[in-house]
C-alpha positions as CSV (number, residue, x, y, z in Angstrom):
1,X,0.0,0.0,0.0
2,X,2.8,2.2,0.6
3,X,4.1,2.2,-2.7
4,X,0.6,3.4,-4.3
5,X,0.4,5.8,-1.4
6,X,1.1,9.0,-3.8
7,X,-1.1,8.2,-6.4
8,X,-4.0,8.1,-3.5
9,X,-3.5,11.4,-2.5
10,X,-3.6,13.0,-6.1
11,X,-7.5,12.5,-5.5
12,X,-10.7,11.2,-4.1
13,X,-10.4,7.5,-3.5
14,X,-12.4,4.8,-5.6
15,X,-14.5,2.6,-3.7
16,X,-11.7,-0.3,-4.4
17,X,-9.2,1.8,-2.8
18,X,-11.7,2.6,0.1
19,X,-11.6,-1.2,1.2
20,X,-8.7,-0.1,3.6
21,X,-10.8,1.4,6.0
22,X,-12.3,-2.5,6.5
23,X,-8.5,-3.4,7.3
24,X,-8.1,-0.8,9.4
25,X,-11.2,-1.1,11.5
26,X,-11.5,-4.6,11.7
27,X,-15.1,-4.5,10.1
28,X,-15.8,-7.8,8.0
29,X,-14.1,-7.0,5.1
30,X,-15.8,-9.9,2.2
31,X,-19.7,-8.3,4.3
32,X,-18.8,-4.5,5.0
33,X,-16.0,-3.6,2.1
34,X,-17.9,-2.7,-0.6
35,X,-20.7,-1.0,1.4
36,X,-18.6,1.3,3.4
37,X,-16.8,2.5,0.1
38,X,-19.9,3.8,-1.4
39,X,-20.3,5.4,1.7
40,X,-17.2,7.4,1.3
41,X,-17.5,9.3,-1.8
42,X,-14.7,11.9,-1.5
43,X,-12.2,10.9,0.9
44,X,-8.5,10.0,0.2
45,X,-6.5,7.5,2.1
46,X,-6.0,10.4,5.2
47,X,-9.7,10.4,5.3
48,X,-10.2,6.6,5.9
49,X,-7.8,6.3,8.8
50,X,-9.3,9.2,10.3
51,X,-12.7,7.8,9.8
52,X,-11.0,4.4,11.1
53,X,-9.7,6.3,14.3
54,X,-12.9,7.6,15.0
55,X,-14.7,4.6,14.9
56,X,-12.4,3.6,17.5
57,X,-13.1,6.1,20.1
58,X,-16.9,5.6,19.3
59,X,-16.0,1.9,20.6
60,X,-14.6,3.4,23.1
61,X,-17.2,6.0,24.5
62,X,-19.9,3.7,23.5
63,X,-18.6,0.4,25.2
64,X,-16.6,2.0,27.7
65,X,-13.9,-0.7,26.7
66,X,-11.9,-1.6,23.7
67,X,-11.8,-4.9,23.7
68,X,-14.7,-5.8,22.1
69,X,-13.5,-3.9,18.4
70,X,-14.8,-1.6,16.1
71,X,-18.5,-2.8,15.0
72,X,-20.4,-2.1,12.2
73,X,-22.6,0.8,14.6
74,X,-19.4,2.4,15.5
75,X,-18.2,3.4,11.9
76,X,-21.6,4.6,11.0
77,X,-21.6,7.3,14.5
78,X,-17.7,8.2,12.9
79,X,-19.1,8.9,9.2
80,X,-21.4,11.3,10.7
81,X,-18.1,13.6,12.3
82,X,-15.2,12.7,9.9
83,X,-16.3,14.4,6.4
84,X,-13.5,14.5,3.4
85,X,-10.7,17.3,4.3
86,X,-10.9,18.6,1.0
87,X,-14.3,19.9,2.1
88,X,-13.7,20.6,5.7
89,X,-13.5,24.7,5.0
90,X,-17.2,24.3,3.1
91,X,-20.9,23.8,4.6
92,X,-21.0,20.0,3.7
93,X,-23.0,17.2,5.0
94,X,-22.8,13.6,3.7
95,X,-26.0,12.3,2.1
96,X,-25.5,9.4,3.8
97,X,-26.1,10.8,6.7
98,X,-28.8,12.6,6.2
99,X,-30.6,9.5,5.2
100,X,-29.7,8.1,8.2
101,X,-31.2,11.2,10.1
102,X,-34.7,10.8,8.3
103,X,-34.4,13.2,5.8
104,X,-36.4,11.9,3.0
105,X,-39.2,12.6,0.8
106,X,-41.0,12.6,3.3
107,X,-40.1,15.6,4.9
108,X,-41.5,17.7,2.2
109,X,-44.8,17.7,3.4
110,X,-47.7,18.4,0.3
111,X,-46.2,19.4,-3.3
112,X,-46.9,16.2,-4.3
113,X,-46.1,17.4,-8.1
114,X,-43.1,19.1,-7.2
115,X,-41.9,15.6,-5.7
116,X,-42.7,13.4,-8.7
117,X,-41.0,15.5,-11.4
118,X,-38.0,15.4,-9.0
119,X,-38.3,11.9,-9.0
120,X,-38.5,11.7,-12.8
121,X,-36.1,14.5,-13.5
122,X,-32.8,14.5,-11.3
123,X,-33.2,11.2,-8.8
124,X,-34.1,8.6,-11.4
125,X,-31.0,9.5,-13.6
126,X,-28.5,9.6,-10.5
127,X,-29.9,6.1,-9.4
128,X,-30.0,3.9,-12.8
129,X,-27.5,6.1,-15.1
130,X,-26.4,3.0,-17.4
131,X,-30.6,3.2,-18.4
132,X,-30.8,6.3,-18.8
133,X,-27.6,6.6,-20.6
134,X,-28.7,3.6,-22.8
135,X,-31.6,5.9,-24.1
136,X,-29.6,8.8,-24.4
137,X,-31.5,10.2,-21.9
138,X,-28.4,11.9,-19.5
139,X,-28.9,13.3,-15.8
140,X,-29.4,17.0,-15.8
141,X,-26.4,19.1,-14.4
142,X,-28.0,22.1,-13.6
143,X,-31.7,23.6,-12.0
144,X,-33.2,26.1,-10.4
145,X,-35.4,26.3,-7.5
146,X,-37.7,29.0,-7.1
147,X,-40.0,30.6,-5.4
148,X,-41.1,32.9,-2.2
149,X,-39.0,32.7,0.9
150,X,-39.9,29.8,3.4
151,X,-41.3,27.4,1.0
152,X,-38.7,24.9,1.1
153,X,-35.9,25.3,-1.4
154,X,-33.0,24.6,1.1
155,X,-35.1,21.6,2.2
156,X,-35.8,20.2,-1.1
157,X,-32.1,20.3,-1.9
158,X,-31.2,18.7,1.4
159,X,-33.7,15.4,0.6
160,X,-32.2,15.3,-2.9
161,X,-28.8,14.9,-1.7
162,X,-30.5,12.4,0.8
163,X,-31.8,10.0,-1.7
164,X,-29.4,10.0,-3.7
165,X,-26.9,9.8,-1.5
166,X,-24.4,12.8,-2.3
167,X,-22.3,14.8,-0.5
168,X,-24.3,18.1,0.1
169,X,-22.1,21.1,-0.4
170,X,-24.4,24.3,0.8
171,X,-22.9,28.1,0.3
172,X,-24.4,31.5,0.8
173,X,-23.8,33.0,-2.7
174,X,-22.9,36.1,-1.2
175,X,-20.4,34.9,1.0
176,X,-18.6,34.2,-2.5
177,X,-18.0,37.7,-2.9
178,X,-14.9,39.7,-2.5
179,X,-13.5,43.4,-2.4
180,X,-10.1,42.0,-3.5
181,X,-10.0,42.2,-7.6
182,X,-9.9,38.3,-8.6
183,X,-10.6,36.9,-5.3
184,X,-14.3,35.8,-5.9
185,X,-13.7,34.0,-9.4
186,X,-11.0,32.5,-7.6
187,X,-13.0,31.3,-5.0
188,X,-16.4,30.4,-7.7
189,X,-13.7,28.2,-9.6
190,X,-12.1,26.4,-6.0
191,X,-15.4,25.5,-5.1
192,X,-16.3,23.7,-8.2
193,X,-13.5,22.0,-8.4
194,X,-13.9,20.9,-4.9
195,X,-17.3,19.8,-5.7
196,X,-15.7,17.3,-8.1
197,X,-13.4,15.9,-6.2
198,X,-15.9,15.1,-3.8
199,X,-18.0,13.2,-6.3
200,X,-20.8,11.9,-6.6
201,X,-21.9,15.8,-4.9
202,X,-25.0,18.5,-5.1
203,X,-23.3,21.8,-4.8
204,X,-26.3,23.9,-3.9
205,X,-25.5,28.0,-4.3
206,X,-28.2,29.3,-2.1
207,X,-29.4,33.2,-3.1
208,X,-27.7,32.7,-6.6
209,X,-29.2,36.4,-8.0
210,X,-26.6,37.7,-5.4
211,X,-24.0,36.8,-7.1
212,X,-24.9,36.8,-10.7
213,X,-27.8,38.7,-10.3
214,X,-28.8,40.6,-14.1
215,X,-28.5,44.8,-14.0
216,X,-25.7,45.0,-11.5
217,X,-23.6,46.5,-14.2
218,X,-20.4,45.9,-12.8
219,X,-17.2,44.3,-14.0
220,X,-16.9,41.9,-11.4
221,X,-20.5,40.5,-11.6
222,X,-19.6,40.4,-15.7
223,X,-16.8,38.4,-14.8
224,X,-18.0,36.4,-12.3
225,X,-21.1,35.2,-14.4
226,X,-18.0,34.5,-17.1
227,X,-16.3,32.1,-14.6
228,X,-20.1,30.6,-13.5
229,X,-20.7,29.5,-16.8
230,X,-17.3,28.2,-17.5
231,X,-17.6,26.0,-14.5
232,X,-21.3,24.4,-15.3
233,X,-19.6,23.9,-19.4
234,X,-16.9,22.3,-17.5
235,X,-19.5,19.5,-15.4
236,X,-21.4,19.1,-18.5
237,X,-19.7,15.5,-19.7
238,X,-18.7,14.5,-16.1
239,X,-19.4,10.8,-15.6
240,X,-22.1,8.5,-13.7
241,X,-18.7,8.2,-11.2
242,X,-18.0,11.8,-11.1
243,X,-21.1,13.6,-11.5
244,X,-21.9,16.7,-9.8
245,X,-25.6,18.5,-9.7
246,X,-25.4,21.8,-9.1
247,X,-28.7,23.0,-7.4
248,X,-29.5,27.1,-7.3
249,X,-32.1,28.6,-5.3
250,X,-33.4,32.0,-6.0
251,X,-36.7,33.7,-5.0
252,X,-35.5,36.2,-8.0
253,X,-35.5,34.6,-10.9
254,X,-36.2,37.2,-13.6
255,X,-32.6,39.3,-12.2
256,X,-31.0,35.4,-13.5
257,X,-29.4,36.0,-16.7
258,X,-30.8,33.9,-19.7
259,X,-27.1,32.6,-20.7
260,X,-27.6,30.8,-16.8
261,X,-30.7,28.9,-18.2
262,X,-29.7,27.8,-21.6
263,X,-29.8,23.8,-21.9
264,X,-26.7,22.2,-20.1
265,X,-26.4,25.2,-17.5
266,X,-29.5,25.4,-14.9
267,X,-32.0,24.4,-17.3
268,X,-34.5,22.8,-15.2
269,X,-36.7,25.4,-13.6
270,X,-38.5,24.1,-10.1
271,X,-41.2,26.1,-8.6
272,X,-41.6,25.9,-5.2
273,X,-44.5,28.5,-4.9
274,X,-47.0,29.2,-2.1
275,X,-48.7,25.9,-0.8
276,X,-52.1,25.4,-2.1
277,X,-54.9,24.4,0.3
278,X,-54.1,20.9,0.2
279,X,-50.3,21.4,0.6
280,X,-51.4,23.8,3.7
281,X,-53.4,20.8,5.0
282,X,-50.4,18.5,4.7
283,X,-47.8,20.9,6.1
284,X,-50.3,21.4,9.3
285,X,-50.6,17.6,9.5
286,X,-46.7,17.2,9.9
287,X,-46.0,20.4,12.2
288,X,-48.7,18.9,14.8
289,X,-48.0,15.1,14.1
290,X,-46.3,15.3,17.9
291,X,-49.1,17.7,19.6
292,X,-52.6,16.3,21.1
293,X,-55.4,18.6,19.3
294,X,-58.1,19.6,20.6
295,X,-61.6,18.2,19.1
296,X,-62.6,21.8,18.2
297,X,-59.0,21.6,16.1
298,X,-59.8,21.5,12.5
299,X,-56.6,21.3,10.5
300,X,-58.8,21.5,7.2
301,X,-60.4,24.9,8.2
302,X,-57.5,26.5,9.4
303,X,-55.5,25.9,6.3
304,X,-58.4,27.4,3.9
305,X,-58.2,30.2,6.1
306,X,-54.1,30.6,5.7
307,X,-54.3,31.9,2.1
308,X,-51.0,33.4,1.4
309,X,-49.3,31.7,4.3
310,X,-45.6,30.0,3.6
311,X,-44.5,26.9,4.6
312,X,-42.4,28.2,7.4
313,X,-45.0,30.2,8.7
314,X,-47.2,27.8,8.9
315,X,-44.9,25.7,10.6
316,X,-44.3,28.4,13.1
317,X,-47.9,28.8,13.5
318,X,-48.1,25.2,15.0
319,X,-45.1,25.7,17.3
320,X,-46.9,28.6,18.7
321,X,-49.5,27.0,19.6
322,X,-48.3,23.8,20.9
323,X,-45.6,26.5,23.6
324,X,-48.8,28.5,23.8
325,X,-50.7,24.9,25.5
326,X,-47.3,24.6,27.6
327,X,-47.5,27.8,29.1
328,X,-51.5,27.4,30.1
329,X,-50.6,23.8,31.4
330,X,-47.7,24.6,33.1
331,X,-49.7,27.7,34.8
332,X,-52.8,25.3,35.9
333,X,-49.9,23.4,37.5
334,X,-48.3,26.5,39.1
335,X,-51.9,27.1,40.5
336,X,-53.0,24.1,41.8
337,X,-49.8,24.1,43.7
């Protein structure tokens, strides 16, 4: 292994090279090898003893003893605190993970539409590529979620990189930007090339119109929507091994310039709009699923009456309430006493 050692490091690890965190932890390698390397999308051979390491102090917090070895449970606790160093300085979560933390389709409560074409559009492609790719029928590398403030966007990107298990690379557009002349096309072109390395990844650029936003007549935005565009040519023909989805939300879309939207760039356009009644009725459903209602409590009524209301604030709403029971109970209490 040694000898192979600097060719490791030059990039992210296959999953055949990942099978050394098996030897290293002790995990059934012939059961666990495979499975643990698709796990690790992203991490070179530092990464894997790290993970290994951690694993073993999980044993060691967990079974207040050592000698029982690393177990399966113990590498899954370490994945979810030992992400690849190359991403370290970003916002990124492992998709993995998040599965494991229940994020799901599920936790987009109502836009039942929205869901499906997600489905059909970005999640089927990721999960069967060699079919899709059979029918010429590629996985997208770019869209655009949009829509009011509080409707979901940063959720829906979250559950995609969930199911399809992707490393989730989240950034604040404007945290991009730079006073120094150069410094954010420097930083626009580091963080895609990150996102590669760290493949299969969604790089979602939350707030995109504050960074390439149309009308803000300045050289820097002119030269950073140059670099933007050079860098979603550059995923266009990236592999089903190296693919990366880049996801931009935007509650602006009409500042986006058109060259962004052009087939190959972010050409799929997903509205997350203001819930309709029914996707009210759903999102009031999942904010009270742990509350008692009352029998006067009619979830139906209230959300006809919410017209206008976002997803946050209806989820809000229901937290209100359910401190608002607290504080009467807790006073009855203070009384009777």
């Amino acid at each position: 292994r040694d000898d192979d050692d600097d060719e490791i490091r030059k990039g992210s690890s296959s999953p055949g090279s990942n099978e050394v965190m098996a030897d290293n932890s002790g995990a059934d390698r012939k059961s666990r090898a495979w499975e643990l390397a698709e796990m690790t999308p992203g991490m070179v051979i530092g990464d894997l003893v790290q993970l290994c390491d951690a694993a073993q102090m999980e044993a060691m917090d967990l079974e207040r003893s050592c000698s029982g070895g690393v177990e399966w449970k113990h590498l899954l606790r370490a994945l979810e605190t030992v992400p690849p160093q190359q991403l370290r300085e970003l916002d990124v979560r492992s998709g993995q993970a998040m599965a494991r933390e229940g994020i799901c389709w599920d936790s987009i409560a109502g836009y039942d539409a929205v869901k499906d074409r997600l489905r059909r559009v970005i999640a089927g492609p990721w999960e069967n590529p060699e079919l899709y790719e059979q029918m010429s029928l590629g996985a997208v590398s770019g869209v655009v979620l949009t829509g009011p403030s509080g409707c979901g966007k940063s959720l829906t990107a979250q559950v995609l990189a969930a199911e399809i298990r992707a490393n989730f690379i989240w950034v604040k557009s404007s945290e991009l930007l730079s006073k120094w002349l150069g410094e954010s096309e420097r930083q626009l072109r580091s963080l895609f090339d990150r996102a590669r390395k760290a493949a299969p990844a969604i790089l979602f650029l939350d707030e995109v119109d504050a960074l390439v936003g149309r009308g803000k007549g300045s050289n820097v935005a002119s030269r950073l929507l140059t670099t933007l565009l050079n860098e979603l040519d550059g995923i266009k023909g990236t592999t089903s091994q190296s693919r990366v989805l880049v996801l931009a939300a935007t509650n602006r879309i009409e500042v986006l310039d058109a060259a962004l939207l052009r087939p190959g760039r972010l050409s799929e356009i997903v509205e997350l709009g203001l819930p309709s009644v029914t996707d009210r009725v759903a999102v009031l459903e999942h904010a009270t699923k742990g509350l008692r209602l009352s029998s006067d409590v009619d979830l139906k009524d209230l959300a006809s009456s919410k017209v206008g209301a976002t997803c946050a604030g209806l989820m809000s709403l229901s937290r209100d309430a359910g401190l608002a029971a607290l504080r009467r109970c807790l006073g009855e209490k203070t009384t009777r006493e």
